[in-house]
C-alpha positions as CSV (number, residue, x, y, z in Angstrom):
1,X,23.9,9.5,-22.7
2,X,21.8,10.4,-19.7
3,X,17.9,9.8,-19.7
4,X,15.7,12.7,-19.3
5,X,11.7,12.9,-18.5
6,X,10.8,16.5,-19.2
7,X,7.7,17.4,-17.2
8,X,5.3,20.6,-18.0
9,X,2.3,21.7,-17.6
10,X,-0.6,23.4,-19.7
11,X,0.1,26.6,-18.1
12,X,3.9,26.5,-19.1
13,X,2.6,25.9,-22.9
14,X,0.2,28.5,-23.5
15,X,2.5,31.3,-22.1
16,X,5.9,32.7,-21.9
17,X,7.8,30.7,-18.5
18,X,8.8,32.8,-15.5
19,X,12.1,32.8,-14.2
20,X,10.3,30.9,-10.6
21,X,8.5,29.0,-12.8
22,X,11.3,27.8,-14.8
23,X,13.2,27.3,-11.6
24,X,10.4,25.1,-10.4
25,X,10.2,23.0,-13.5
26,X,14.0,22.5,-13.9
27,X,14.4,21.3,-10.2
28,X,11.0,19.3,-10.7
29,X,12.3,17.6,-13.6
30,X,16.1,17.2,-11.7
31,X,14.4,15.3,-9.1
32,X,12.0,12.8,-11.0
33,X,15.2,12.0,-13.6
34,X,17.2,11.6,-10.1
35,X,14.5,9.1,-8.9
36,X,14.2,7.1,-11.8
37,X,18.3,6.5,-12.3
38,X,18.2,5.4,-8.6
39,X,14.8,3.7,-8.2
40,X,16.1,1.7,-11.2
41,X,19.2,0.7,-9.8
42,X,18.7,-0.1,-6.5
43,X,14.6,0.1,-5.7
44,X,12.3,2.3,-4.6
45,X,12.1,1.6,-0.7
46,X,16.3,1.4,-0.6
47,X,16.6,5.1,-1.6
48,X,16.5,7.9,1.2
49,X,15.1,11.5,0.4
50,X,18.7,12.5,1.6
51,X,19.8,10.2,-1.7
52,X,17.0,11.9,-4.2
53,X,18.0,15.8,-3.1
54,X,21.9,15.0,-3.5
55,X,21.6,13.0,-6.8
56,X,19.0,16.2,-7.9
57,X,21.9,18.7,-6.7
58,X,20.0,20.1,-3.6
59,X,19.3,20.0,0.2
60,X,17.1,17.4,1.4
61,X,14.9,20.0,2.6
62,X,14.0,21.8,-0.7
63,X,12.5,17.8,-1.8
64,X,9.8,18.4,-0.1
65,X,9.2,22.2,-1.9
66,X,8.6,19.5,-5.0
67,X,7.7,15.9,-3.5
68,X,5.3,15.4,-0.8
69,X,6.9,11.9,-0.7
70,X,8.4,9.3,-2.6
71,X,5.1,7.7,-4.1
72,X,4.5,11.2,-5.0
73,X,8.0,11.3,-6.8
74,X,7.2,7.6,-8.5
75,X,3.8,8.7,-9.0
76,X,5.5,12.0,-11.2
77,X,7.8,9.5,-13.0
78,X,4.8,7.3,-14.2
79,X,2.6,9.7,-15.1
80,X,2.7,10.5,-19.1
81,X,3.7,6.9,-20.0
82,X,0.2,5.7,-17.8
83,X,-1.5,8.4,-19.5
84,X,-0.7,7.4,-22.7
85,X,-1.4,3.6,-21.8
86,X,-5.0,4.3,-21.1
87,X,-5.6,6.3,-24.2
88,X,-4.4,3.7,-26.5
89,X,-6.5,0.9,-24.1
90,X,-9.2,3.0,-24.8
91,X,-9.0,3.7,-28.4
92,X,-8.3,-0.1,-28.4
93,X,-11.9,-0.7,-26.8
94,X,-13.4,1.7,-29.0
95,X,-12.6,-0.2,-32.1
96,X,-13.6,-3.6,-30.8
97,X,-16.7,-2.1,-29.7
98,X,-17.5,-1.0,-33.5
99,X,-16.6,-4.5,-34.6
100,X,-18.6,-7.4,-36.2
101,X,-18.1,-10.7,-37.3
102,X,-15.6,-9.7,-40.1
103,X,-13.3,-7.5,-38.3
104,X,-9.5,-8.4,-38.3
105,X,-8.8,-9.3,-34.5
106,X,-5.2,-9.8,-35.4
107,X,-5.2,-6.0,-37.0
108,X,-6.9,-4.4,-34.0
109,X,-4.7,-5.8,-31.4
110,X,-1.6,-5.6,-33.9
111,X,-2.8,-1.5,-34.1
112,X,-3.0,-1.7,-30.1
113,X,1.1,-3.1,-29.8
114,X,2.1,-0.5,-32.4
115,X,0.5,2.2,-30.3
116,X,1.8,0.9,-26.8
117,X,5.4,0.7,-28.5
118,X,5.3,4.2,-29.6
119,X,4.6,5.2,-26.0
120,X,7.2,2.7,-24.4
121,X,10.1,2.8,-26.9
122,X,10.7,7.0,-26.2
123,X,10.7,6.0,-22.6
124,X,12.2,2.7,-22.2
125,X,13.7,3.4,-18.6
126,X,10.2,4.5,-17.5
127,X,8.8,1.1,-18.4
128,X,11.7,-0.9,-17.5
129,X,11.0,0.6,-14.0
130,X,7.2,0.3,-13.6
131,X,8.1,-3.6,-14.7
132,X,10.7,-4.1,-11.9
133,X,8.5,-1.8,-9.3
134,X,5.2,-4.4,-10.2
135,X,7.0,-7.4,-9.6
136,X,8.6,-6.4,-6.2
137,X,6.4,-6.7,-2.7
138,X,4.6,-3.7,-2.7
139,X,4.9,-0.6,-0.1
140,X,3.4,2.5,0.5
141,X,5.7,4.2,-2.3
142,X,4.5,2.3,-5.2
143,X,0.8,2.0,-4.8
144,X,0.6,4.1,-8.0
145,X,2.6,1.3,-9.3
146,X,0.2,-1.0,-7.9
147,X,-2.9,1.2,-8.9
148,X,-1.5,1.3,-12.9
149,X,-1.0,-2.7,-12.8
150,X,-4.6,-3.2,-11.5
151,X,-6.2,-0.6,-14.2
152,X,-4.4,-2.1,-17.0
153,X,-5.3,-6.0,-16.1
154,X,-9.0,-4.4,-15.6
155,X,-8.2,-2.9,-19.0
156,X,-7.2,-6.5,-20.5
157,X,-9.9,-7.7,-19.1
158,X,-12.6,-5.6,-20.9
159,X,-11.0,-5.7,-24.3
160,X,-11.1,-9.8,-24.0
161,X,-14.9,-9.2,-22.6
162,X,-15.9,-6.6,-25.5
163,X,-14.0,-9.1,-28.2
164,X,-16.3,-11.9,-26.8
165,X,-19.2,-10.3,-26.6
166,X,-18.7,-9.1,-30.7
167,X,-18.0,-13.1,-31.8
168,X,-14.6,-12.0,-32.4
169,X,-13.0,-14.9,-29.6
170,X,-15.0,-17.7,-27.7
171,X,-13.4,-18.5,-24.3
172,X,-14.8,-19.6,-20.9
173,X,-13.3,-17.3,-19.3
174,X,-11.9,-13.8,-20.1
175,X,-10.9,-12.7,-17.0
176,X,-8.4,-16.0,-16.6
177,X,-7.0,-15.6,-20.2
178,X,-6.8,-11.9,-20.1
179,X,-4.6,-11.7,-16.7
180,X,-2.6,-14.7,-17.9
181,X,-1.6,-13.2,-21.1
182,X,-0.8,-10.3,-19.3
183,X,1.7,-11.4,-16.8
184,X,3.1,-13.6,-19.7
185,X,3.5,-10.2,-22.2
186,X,4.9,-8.2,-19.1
187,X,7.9,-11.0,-18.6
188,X,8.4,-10.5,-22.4
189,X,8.7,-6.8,-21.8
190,X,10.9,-7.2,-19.1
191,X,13.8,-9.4,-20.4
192,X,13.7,-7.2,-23.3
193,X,14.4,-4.2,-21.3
194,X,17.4,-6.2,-19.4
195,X,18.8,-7.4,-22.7
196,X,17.9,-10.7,-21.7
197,X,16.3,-11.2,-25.5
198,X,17.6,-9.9,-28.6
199,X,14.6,-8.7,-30.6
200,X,13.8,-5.5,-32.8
201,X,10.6,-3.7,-32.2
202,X,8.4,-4.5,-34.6
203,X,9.4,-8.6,-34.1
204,X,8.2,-7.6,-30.4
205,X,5.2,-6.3,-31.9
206,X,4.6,-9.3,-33.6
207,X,5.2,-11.8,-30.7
208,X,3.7,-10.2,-28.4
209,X,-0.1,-10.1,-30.5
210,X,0.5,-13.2,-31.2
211,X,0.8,-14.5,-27.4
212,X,-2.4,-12.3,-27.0
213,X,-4.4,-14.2,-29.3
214,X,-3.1,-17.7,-28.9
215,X,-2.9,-17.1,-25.2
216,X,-6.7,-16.0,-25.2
217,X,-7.7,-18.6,-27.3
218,X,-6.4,-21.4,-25.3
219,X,-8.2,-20.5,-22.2
């Protein structure tokens, strides 16, 4: 079964679609679940535009009716599972910052994995290619890539520095343990994605708070 990323707007919701509009949103959508079935396969830089229009079902020249450019087209693909990543980092910082000395860390970070598998598991190929994209040398295509990574290490960063700042974890450093743990639950995600592990989701879940804490704590 093919993958699909549907892509709409808040225009398209509140009203009754036009036949251009429709049009628009069907050849949008053609094109990002083009890029992401080739970008997976074979990397972002390797792919022509030629490739994209073909694989979409159109000329090369109508991309660019859609796509400005290919970080454009990657920046399309990424864009409702990074949206829903910084909600639940946010919600996540929200609730450490109304914590005190008897909050559950384990239950707020094991809330924050719950929430980041509900927006990963519908979109697995999405984060399977932000994963490969992140690890490769980077390129003028993927600096949204790049962009994301940086935001959610910053992310990782402040949760570990509100945490510490509540009594919740005592480390010497939160911007070391944070990063660390990151890169370490990334790989996790990674050889999951590839098969590499055999492991349902809510074992994940539980795996992957746990390397959070422990990880934190040992820094």
């Amino acid at each position: 079964m093919g993958y699909s990323v549907a892509v709409s707007s808040p225009a398209s919701r509140t009203k009754p679609e036009g036949k251009r509009a429709r049009n628009r949103r069907e050849r949008t959508e053609a094109l990002v679940n083009a890029g992401l079935e080739l970008f997976l396969e074979r990397g972002v830089e390797v792919v022509t535009i030629d490739e994209l229009a073909k694989a979409a079902g159109m000329a090369k020249g109508n991309f660019y009716r859609y796509f400005d450019d290919k970080r454009a087209l990657v920046d399309a693909i990424l864009a409702p599972i990074a949206s829903d990543v910084r909600t639940a980092m946010r919600r996540c910082a929200v609730t450490l910052g109304r914590a005190d000395a008897g909050t559950d860390l384990n239950a707020v970070y094991a809330a924050l994995a719950l929430e980041l598998a509900g927006v990963t598991l519908p979109r697995l190929k999405v984060a399977q290619f932000y994963l490969q994209e992140n690890r490769s040398p980077p390129t003028p295509s993927t600096e949204g890539i790049r962009a994301l990574a940086l935001e959610m290490s910053q992310g990782a960063i402040h949760l570990t520095d509100v945490a510490v700042s509540h009594d919740l974890l005592r480390v010497s450093d939160p911007r070391v343990s944070a990063l660390a743990v990151v890169g370490a639950v990334e790989q996790l995600a990674l050889a999951v994605l590839r098969g590499e592990l055999d492991a349902h989701g809510d074992e994940i879940a539980r795996i992957v708070v746990s390397m959070v804490l422990d990880g934190i704590r040992a820094r």
